[in-house]
N, C-alpha and C positions, 0 to 999 in steps of 0.2 A: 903809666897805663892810661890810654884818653879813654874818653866817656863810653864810647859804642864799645870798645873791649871790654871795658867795668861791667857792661847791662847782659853783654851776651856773656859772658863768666857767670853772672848772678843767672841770668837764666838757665842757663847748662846745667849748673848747678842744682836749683831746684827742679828743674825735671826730672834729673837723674836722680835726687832724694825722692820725686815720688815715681817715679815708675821703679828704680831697681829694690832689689829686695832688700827687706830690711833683716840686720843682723838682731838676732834677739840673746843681747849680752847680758838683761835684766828682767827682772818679770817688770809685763806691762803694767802699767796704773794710768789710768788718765781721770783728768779733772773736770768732772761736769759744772761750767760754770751755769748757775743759775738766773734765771728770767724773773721778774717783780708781774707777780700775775696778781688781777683784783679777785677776791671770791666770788664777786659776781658773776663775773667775767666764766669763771672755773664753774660754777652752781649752773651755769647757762648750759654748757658743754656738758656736762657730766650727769648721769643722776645714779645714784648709792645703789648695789648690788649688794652691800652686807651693812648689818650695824656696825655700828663703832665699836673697837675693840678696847679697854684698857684695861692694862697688866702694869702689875707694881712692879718696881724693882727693889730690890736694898743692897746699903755697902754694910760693911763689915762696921761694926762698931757704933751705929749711926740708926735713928729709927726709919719707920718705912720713907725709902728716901726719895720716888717720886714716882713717875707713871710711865708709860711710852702706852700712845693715842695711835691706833689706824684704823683706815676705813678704804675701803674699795671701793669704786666707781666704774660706771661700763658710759662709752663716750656715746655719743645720740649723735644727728645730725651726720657733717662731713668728719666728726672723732669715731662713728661709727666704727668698730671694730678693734678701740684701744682699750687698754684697761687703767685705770689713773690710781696708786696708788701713794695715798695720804698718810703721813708722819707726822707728830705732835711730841716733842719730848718735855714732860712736866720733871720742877726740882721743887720738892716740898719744904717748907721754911721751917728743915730742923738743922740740927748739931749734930757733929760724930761726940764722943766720948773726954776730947778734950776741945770741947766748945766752938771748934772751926765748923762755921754754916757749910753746909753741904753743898757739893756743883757735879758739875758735869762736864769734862773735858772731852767725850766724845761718843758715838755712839756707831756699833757695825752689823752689821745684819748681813746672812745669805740673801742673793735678791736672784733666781733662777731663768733670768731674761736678760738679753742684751739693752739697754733702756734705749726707748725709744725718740727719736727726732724730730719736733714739733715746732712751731708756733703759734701755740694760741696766745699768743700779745697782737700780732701783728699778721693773720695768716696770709697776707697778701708777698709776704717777704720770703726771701729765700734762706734766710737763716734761722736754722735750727739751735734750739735748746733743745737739753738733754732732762732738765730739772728746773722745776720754777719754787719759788718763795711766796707764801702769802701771808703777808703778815697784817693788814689791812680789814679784815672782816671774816666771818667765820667759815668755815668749807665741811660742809654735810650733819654728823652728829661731833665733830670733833670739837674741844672747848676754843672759846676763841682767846687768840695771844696773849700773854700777857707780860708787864717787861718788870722783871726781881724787883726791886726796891730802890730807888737812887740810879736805874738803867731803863734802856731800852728796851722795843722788844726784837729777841737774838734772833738771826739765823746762822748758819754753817759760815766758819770765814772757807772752808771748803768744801766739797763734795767728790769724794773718789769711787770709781770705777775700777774693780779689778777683778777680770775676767781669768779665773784662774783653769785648772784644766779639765776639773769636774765642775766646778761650781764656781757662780760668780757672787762678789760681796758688794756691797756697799759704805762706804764708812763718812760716816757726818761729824766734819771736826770742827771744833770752836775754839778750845786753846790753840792758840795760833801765833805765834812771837813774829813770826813773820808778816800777817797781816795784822800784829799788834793789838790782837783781838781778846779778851779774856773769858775763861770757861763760862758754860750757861748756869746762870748762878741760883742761891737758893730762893725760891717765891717764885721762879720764872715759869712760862708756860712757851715756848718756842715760838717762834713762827711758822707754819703750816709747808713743811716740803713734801713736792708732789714730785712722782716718776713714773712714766708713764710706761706702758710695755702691752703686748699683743698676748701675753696670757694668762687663762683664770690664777685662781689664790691658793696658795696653801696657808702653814701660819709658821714661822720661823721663831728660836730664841734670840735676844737682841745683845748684845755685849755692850755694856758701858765702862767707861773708862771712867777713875775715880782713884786717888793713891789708897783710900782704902779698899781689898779688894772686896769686889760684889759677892753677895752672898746668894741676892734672889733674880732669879734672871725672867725678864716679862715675855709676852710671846707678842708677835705682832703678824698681819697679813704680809704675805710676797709671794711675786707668782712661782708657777713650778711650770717645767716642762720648755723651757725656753733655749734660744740656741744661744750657748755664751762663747762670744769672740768681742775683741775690741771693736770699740767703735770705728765705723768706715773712714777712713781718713777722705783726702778730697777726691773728687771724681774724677777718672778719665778724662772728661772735657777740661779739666783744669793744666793737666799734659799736654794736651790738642790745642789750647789758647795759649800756651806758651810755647809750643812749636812755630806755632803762625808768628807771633809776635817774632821771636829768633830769626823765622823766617824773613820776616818783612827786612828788619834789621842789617840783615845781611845782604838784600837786596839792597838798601839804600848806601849802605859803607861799599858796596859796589862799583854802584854810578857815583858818587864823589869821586873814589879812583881813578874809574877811569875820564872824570872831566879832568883830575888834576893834572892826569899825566899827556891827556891832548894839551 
């Protein structure tokens, strides 16, 4: 296969991955990868519509085993009209019952909005984050990061989206074998995830993951009233620039042609 059949197969190809429809063999989940935002940066854009929330949680066996932190923000300026919603997961420097220091392998929450597309790192750019990281300075009444003992300070090795058919969730996970990542550990205070979305708050219960199981479950802010679907895959114009491109393509494996065959 020479080269010009390789490019126009690779583009056929992904056109028709995105215009035809997709089979939905599995439920969707996608991955918000996250932005390294400064708090200043975030404090500049945003300013607090509610206090700070914090709710304990406990595992089973284990004493009060840590907090989950949020705070809502309404955007000012050109964020006008978003809502920024702040997450803080604290691990309290105890023990379960037979002396293993407590963690946190993950944390899920209802979140009743499709999260929304931004750049505040860089707003002159065209690509969107879904969720930013701050771990660098504080963001509104929330405490600021702190990293367990012998570590850093954590964030998510990921962030999932899963837009189900009433409601949509979000799940913040740190055990991670594949990004070789280990659970948020005890003394830790997270790093600051924000998500952002177009509608006011309610307050949701939060689920943690823990092999021992939770006993007390914290509440935290999340919006209600939102339309939940997956996030937009790429735009039409992204179809339309590789039509053109096929098209050129095809024009030039033309005239070769036919010079070769004069």
């Amino acid at each position: 296969m020479n080269k010009f059949t390789q490019a126009l197969a690779l583009g056929a190809g992904l056109a028709l991955v995105l215009a035809g429809p997709v089979a939905k063999a599995a439920p969707i989940v996608q991955t918000l990868t996250p932005a390294n935002l400064s708090a200043a940066t975030f404090n500049a854009d945003f300013t607090a519509v509610t206090a700070p929330m914090m709710s304990q949680y406990t595992f089973q066996n284990t004493p009060t085993s840590g907090v989950v932190e949020s705070q809502v923000f309404r955007g000012v300026g050109s964020e006008t009209g978003l809502y920024a919603y702040a997450y803080q997961f604290g691990v309290n420097n105890v023990a379960d019952n037979t002396g293993q220091p407590t963690y946190v392998n993950s944390a899920s929450m209802v979140f009743n909005d499709t999260p929304v597309g931004t750049n505040l790192v860089n707003p002159s750019s065209n690509q969107n984050y879904f969720a930013y990281v701050v771990t660098n300075g504080q963001v509104g009444g929330l405490d600021l990061p702190q990293a367990a003992p012998g570590n850093v300070v954590q964030a998510p090795a990921s962030i999932a989206w899963y837009p189900g058919d009433k409601t949509g969730s979000l799940t913040f996970q740190y055990l991670d074998p594949t990004a070789n990542t280990g659970p948020l550990a005890a003394g830790a205070k997270s790093g600051t995830i924000v998500v952002l979305s177009t509608q006011p708050f309610t307050q949701q219960y939060v689920s943690l993951q823990n092999p021992d199981p939770q006993t007390g479950y914290p509440l935290a802010y999340s919006p209600t009233g939102g339309v939940i679907q997956p996030i937009p895959a790429p735009e039409p114009a992204t179809i339309l620039a590789w039509s053109g491109v096929l098209g050129a393509l095809a024009v030039v494996h033309r005239v070769r042609s036919a010079r070769k065959a004069a």
